[in-house]
VOSE-369687 format. One record per residue (C-alpha): x, z, y; residue in one letter; residue number from 1. Coordinates in nm, 2 decimals. Layout:
! residues N
REC, X, Z, Y, aa, i
REC, X, Z, Y, A, NUM
...
END
This chain:
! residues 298
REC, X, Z, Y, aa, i
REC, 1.19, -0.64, 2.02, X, 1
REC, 1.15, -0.69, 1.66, X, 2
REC, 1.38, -1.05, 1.53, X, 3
REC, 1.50, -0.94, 1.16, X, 4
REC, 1.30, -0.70, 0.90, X, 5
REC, 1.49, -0.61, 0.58, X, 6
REC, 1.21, -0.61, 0.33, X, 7
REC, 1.33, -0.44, -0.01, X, 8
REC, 1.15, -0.55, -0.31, X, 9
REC, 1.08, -0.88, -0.21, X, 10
REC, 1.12, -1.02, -0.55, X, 11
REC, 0.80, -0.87, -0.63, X, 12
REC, 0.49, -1.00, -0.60, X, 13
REC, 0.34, -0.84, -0.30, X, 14
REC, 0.74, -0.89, -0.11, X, 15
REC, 0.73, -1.25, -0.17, X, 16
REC, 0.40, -1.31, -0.01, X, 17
REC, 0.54, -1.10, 0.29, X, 18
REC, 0.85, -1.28, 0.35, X, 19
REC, 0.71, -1.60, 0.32, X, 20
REC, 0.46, -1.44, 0.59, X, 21
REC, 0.71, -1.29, 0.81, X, 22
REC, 0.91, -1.63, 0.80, X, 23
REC, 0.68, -1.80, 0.88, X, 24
REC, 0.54, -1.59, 1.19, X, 25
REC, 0.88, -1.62, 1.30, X, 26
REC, 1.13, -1.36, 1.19, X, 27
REC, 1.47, -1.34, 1.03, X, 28
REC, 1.44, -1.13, 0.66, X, 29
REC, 1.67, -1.01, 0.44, X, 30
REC, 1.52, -0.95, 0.11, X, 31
REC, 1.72, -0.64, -0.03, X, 32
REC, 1.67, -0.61, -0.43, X, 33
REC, 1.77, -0.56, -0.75, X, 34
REC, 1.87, -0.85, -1.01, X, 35
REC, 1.90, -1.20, -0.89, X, 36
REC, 1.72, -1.34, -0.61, X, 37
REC, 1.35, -1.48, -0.72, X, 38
REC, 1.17, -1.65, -0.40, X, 39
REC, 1.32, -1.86, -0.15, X, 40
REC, 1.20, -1.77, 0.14, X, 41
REC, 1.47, -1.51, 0.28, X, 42
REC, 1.73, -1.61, 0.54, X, 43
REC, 1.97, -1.32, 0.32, X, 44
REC, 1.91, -1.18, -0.02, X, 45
REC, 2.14, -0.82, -0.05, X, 46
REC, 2.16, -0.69, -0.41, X, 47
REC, 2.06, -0.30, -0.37, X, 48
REC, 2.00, -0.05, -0.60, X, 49
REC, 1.72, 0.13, -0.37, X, 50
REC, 1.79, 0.48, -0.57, X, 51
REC, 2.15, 0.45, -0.47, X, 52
REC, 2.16, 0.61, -0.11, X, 53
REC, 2.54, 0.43, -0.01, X, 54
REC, 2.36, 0.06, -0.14, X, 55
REC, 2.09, 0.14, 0.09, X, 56
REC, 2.29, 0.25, 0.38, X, 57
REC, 2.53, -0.09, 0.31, X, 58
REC, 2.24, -0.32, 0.28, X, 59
REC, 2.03, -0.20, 0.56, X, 60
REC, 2.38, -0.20, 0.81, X, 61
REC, 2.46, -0.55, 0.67, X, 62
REC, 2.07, -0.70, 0.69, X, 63
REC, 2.12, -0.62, 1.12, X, 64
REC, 1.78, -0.54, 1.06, X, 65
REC, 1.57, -0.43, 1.33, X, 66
REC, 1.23, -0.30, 1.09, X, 67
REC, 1.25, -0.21, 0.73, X, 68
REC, 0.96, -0.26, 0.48, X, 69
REC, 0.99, -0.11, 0.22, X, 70
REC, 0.80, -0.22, -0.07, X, 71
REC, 1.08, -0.20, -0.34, X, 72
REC, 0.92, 0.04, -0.58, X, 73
REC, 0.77, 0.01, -0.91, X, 74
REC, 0.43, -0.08, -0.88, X, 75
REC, 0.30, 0.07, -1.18, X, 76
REC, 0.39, 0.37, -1.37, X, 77
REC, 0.36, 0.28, -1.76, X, 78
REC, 0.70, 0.13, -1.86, X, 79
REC, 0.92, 0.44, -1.72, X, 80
REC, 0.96, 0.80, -1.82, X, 81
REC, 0.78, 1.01, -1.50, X, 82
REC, 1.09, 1.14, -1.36, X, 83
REC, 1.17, 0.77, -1.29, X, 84
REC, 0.85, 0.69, -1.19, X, 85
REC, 0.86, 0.97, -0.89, X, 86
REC, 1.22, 0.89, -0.82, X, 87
REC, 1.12, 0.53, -0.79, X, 88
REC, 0.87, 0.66, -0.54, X, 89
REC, 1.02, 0.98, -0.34, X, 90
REC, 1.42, 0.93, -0.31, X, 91
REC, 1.36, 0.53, -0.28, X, 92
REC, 1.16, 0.59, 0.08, X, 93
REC, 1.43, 0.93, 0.17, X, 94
REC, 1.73, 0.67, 0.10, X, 95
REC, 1.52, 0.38, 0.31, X, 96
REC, 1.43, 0.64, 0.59, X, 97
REC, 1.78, 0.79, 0.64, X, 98
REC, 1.94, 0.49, 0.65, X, 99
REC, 1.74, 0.35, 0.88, X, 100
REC, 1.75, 0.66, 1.09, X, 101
REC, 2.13, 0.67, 1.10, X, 102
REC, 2.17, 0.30, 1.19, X, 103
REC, 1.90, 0.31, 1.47, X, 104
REC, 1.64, 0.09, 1.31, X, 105
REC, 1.31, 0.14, 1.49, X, 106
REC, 1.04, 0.06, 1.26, X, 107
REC, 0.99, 0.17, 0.89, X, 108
REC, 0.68, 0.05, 0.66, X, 109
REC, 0.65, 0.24, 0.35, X, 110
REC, 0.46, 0.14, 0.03, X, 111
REC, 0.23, 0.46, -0.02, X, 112
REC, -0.08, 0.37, -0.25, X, 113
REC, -0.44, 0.48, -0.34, X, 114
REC, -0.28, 0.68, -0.60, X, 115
REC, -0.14, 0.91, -0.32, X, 116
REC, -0.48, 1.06, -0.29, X, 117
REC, -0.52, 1.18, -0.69, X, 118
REC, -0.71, 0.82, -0.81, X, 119
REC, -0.58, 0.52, -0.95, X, 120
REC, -0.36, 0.60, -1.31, X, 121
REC, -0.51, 1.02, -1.30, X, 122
REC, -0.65, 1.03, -1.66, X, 123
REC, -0.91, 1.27, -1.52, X, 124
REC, -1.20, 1.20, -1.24, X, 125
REC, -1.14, 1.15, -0.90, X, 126
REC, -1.21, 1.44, -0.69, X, 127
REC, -1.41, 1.30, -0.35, X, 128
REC, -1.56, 1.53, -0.11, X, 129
REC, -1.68, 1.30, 0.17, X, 130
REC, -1.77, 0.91, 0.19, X, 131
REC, -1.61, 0.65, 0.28, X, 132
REC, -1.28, 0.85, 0.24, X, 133
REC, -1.03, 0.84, 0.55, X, 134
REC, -0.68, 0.96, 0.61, X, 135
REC, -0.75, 1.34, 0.65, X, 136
REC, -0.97, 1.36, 0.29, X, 137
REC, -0.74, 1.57, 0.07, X, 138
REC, -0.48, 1.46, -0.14, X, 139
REC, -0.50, 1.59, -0.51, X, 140
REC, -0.27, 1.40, -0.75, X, 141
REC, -0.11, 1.50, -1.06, X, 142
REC, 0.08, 1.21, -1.24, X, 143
REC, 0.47, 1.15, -1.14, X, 144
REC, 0.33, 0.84, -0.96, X, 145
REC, 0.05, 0.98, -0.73, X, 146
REC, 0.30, 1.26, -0.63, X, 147
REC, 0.60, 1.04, -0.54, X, 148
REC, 0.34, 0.82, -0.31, X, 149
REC, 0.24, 1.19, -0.18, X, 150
REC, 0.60, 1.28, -0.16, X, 151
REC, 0.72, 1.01, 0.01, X, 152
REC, 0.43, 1.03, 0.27, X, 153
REC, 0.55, 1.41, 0.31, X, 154
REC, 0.92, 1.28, 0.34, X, 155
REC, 0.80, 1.06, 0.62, X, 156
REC, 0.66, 1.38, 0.84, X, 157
REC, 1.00, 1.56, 0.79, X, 158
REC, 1.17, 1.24, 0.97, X, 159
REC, 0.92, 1.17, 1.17, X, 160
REC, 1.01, 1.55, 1.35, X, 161
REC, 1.34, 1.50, 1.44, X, 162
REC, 1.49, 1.42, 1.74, X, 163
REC, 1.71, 1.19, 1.66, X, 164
REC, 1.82, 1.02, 1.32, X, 165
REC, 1.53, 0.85, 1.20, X, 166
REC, 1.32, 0.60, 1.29, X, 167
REC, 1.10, 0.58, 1.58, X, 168
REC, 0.76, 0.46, 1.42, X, 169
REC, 0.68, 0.47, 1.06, X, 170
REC, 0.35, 0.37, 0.85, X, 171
REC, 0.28, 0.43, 0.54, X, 172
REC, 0.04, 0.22, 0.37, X, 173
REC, -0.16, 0.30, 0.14, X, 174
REC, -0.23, -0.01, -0.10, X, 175
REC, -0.50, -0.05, -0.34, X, 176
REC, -0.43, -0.32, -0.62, X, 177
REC, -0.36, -0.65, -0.41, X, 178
REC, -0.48, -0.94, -0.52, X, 179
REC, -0.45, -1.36, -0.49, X, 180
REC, -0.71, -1.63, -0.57, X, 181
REC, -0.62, -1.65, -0.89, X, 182
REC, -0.63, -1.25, -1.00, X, 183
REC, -0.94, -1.22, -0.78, X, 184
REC, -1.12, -1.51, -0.96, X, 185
REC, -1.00, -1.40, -1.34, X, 186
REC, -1.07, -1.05, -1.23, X, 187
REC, -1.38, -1.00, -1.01, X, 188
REC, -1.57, -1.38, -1.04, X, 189
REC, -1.52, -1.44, -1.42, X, 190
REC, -1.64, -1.10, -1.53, X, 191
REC, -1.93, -0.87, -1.49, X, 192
REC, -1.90, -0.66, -1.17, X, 193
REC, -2.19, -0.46, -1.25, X, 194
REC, -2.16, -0.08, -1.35, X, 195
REC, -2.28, -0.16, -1.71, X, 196
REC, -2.07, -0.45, -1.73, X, 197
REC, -1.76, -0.23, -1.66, X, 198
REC, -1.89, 0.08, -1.85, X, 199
REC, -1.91, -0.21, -2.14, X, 200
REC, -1.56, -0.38, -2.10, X, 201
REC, -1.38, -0.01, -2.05, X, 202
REC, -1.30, -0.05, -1.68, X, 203
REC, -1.49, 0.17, -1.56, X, 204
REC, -1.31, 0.47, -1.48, X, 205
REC, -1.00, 0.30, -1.39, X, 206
REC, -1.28, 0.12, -1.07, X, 207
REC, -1.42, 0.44, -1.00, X, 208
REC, -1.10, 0.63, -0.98, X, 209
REC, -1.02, 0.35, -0.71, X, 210
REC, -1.33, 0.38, -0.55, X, 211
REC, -1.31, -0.01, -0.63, X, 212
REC, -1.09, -0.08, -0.37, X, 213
REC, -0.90, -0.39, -0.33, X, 214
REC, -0.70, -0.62, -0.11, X, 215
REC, -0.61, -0.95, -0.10, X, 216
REC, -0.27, -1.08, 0.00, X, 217
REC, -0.35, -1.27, 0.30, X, 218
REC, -0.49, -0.96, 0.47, X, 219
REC, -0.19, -0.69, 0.31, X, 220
REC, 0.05, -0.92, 0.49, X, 221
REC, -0.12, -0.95, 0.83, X, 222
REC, -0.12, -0.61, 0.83, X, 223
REC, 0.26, -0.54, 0.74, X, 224
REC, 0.35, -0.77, 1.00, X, 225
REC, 0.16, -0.57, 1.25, X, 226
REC, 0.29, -0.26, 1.12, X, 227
REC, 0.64, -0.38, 1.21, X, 228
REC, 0.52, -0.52, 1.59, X, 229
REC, 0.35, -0.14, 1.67, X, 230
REC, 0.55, 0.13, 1.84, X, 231
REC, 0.42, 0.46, 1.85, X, 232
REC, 0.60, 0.73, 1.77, X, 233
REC, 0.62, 0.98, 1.49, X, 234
REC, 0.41, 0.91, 1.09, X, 235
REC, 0.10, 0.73, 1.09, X, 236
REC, -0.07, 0.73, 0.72, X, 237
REC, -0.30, 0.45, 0.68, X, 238
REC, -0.59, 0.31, 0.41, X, 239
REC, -0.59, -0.04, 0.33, X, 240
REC, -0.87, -0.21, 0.17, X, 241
REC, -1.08, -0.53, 0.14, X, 242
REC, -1.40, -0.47, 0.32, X, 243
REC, -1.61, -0.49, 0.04, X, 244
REC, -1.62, -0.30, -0.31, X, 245
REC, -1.50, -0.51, -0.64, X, 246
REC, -1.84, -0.42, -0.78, X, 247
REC, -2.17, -0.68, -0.78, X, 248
REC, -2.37, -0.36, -0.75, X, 249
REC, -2.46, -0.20, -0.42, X, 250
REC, -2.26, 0.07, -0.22, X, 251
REC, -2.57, 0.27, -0.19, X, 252
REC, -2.64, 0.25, -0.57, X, 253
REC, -2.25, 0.31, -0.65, X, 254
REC, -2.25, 0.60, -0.45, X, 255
REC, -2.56, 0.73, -0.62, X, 256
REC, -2.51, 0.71, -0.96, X, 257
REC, -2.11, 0.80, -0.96, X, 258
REC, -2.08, 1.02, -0.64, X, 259
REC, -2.46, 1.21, -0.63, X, 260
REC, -2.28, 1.53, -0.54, X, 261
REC, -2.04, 1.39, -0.24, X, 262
REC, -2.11, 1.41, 0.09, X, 263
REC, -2.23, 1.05, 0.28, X, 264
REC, -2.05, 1.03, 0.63, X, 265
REC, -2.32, 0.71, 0.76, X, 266
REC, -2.53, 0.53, 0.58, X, 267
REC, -2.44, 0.21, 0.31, X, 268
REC, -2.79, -0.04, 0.38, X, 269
REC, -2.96, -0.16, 0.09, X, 270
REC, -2.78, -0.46, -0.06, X, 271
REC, -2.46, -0.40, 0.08, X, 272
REC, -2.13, -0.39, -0.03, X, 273
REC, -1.95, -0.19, 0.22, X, 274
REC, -1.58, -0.04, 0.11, X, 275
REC, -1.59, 0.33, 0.01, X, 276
REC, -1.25, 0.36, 0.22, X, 277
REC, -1.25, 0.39, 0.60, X, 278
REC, -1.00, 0.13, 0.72, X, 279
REC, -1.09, 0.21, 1.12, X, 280
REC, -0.74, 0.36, 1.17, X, 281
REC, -0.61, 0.08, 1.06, X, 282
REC, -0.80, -0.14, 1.35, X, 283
REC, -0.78, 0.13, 1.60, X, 284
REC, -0.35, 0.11, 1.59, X, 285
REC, -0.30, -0.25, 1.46, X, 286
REC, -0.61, -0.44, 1.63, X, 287
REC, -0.65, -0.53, 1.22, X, 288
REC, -0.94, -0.60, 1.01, X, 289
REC, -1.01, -0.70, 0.66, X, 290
REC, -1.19, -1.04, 0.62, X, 291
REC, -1.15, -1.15, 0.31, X, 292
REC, -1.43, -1.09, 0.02, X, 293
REC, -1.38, -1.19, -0.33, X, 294
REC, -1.76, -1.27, -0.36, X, 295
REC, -1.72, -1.50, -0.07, X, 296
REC, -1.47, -1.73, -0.31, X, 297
REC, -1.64, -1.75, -0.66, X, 298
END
């Protein structure tokens, strides 16, 4: 039974929302990161340098931890050189998933990302062969980020085969940008959503090459927390999304207009805003589903 979950990176923005969630459901945390601690909801902060394989091991022993999530990566790639940016991603999760292994914790949740699939930051076009994308669409990155999110999803498989050293169930999740009230008001409400409202403010390839995914925080946390209550065994990779788009035009018209050449798995009825990701996976081994909308808050 799961009591305390180390949760590196919980000075960020994403890990404070989660260990004020897991708290709150219940659980002990340890919040193991860099710098000083900056939320106060933790029952132990550990000062780790995640890239430092012997802090990991030391903090992970020390946190008694029964689950690790492990979110303490950088979140965007712009302010490092790309070497960093991948280590930040790929040896980060090795160093989380071996210590884990050695020390016989169970449960591992892994930040992976939208970027894993060859979207997000790629200065070029998204390449999309079937929609709404799922977990077996190919993955076709190229910057230092979207590779280390591949990597450490490939990193996961390798543990996930051994018999022993490693843990028992691990998920990695595959984030779009998550957002709160505010961001979701500044960003979706305030602006125009439309395709030639983004084509005019600039934004639009960044929203395509996301497939204008989102997520808010109250449904990322749910999830992580039932991430850390499964137990199956071996590497489950997983999309996360809202279950809406971030545009005010229409699924059917998005996919039309941007994506005439890709293959349409069902149908998108006219009017709706159904997600371009396939989050049944997600439902099918968590029991979870997306409920919040951003146009359901303006």
């Amino acid at each position: 039974m799961t009591e305390t979950i180390a949760v590196t990176g919980g000075n960020g923005r994403v890990g404070r929302a989660v260990l004020e969630h897991l708290s709150a459901e219940g659980y002990r945390t340890a919040n193991l990161s860099r710098g000083k601690r900056d939320e106060p909801h933790s029952d132990a902060y550990l000062t780790t340098d995640l890239l430092d394989a012997g802090e990991v091991y030391g903090s992970v022993a020390k946190s008694d931890a029964d689950a690790v999530v492990h979110l303490g990566m950088l979140p965007t790639p712009e302010a490092t050189p790309g070497y960093r940016t991948f280590e930040s991603n790929a040896m980060s999760s090795y160093h989380v998933l071996e210590a884990a292994g050695e020390l016989g914790v169970e449960t591992v949740t892994l930040a992976s990302s939208f970027s894993a699939i060859g979207g997000g930051f790629e200065p070029d076009p998204i390449t999309v062969d079937y929609l709404p994308v799922d977990e077996s669409h190919r993955l076709t990155p190229s910057t230092p980020y979207g590779m280390g999110k591949q990597t450490l999803e490939t990193v996961a498989d390798g543990f996930a085969r051994r018999d022993e050293g490693a843990p028992r169930t691990i998920t990695s999740l595959r984030f779009p940008w998550v957002v709160d009230d505010e961001m979701a008001r500044e960003t979706f409400v305030e602006t125009d959503r439309t395709l030639s409202g983004m084509r005019e403010s600039g934004s639009l390839h960044g929203q395509r090459n996301t497939l204008f995914t989102y997520a808010h925080t109250s449904d990322v946390v749910d999830l992580v927390r039932r991430t850390v209550e499964a137990s199956f065994d071996g590497h489950e990779r997983v999309w996360v999304s809202a279950p809406d788009t971030s545009a005010e035009t229409p699924s059917e018209e998005l996919v039309a207009e941007l994506f005439d050449d890709v293959t349409v798995r069902g149908d998108f009825p006219e009017d709706d805003h159904a997600a371009l990701v396939d989050t049944s996976k997600a439902t099918a081994l968590f029991d979870w589903e997306p409920t919040w909308r951003w146009r359901q808050h303006d």
